[in-house]
C-alpha positions in Angstrom: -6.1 60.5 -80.9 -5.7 58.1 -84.1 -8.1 55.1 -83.9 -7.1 52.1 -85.1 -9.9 50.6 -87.2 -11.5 47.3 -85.8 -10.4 43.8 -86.9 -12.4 42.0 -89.3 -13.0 39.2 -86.6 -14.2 41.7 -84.2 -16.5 43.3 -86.4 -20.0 41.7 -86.3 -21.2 40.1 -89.4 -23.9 40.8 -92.3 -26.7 38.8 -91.6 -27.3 38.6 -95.0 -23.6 37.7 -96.4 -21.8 36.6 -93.3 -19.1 39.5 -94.3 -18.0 41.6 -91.1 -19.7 44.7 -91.3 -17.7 47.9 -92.3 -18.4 50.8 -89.4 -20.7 52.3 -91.2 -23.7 49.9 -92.0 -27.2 49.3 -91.8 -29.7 48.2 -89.1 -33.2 46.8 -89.6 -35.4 45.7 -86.4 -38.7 44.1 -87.8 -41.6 43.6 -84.9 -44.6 40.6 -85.3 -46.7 39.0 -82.9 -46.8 36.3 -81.4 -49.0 34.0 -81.0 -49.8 32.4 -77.4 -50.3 28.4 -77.1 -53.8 28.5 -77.7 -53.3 30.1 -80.9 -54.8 33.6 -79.3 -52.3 37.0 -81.1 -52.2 39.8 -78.6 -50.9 43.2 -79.2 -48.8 42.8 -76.0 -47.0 39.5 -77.3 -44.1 40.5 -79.7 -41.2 38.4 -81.1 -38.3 41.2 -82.3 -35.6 40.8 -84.7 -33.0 42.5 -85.2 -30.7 42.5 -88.0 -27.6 44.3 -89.1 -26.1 44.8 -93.0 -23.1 45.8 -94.4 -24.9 47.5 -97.3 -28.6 48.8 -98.6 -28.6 46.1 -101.3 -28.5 42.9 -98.5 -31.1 45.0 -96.2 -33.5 44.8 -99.3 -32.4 41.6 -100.5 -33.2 40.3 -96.9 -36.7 42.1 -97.2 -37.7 40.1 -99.9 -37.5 36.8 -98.4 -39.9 35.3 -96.0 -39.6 36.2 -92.4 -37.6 33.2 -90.1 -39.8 31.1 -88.5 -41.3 31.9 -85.1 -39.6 30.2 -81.7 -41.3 26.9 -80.4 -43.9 27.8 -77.8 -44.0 25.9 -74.9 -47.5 24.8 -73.0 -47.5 28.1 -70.9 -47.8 30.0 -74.2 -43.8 31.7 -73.7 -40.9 30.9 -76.5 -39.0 28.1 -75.2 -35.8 29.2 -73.6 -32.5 28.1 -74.4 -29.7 29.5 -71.8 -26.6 30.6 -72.9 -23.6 29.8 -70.5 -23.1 33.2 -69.4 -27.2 33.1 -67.9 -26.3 30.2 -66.3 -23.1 31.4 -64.7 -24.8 35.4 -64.1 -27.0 34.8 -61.2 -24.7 32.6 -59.4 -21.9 35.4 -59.8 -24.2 38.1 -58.7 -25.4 36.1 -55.3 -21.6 35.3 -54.5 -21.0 39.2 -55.0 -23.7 40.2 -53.0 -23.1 37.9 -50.1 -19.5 38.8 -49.8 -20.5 42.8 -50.1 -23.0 41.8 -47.2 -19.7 40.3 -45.4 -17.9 43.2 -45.7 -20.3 45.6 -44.9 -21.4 43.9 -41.7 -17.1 43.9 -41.1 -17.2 47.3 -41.5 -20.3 47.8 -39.0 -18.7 46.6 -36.5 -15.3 48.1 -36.8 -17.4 51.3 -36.8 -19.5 50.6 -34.0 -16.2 49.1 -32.0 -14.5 52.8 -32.6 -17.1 54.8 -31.4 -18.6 52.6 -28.5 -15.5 51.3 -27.6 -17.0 47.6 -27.6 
């Protein structure tokens, strides 16, 4: 099977350049904590970041510089929140599935239960 390679606007891009990554490239996930409202660090409160390259050179540049600046905490000590239109569209899709499944599953009930009691 020949594999066409991806499009350049497909491809996600160097968070150090902006250049689409070539398929082969370079991932670097840095961990910190986080600090609660009140200031308090716990070892259970993380803030991840994950980065991809499209070389060794912009992974190390990247290294060098300071990390990004934490989230905004709001007064119950979480990073504010900013949905993205697909989590505001996602639980609404999944309820609309689910109660149609539960319609057609309760059709289905008592098509079965017609057939073998003869209701």
């Amino acid at each position: 099977m020949n594999e066409s390679p991806t499009p350049d606007e497909e491809r996600t891009p160097c968070d150090y350049c902006g250049t689409p990554v070539p398929e082969l490239w370079f991932g670097l996930e840095v961990t910190r904590p986080y600090p609660t409202s009140d200031g308090e660090i716990s070892r259970f409160n993380r803030e991840y970041v994950d980065l991809i390259f499209c070389n060794q050179q912009h992974a190390a540049l990247w290294m060098q510089t300071a990390l990004p600046a934490l989230d905004p905490i709001a007064p119950d000590g979480d990073p504010v929140w900013h949905p993205h239109a697909n989590d505001r569209f996602f639980w609404p899709l999944v309820i609309t599935g689910a109660v149609i499944l539960g319609g057609l599953v309760a059709v289905g009930a008592f098509t079965l239960l017609r057939q073998i009691f003869g209701l």
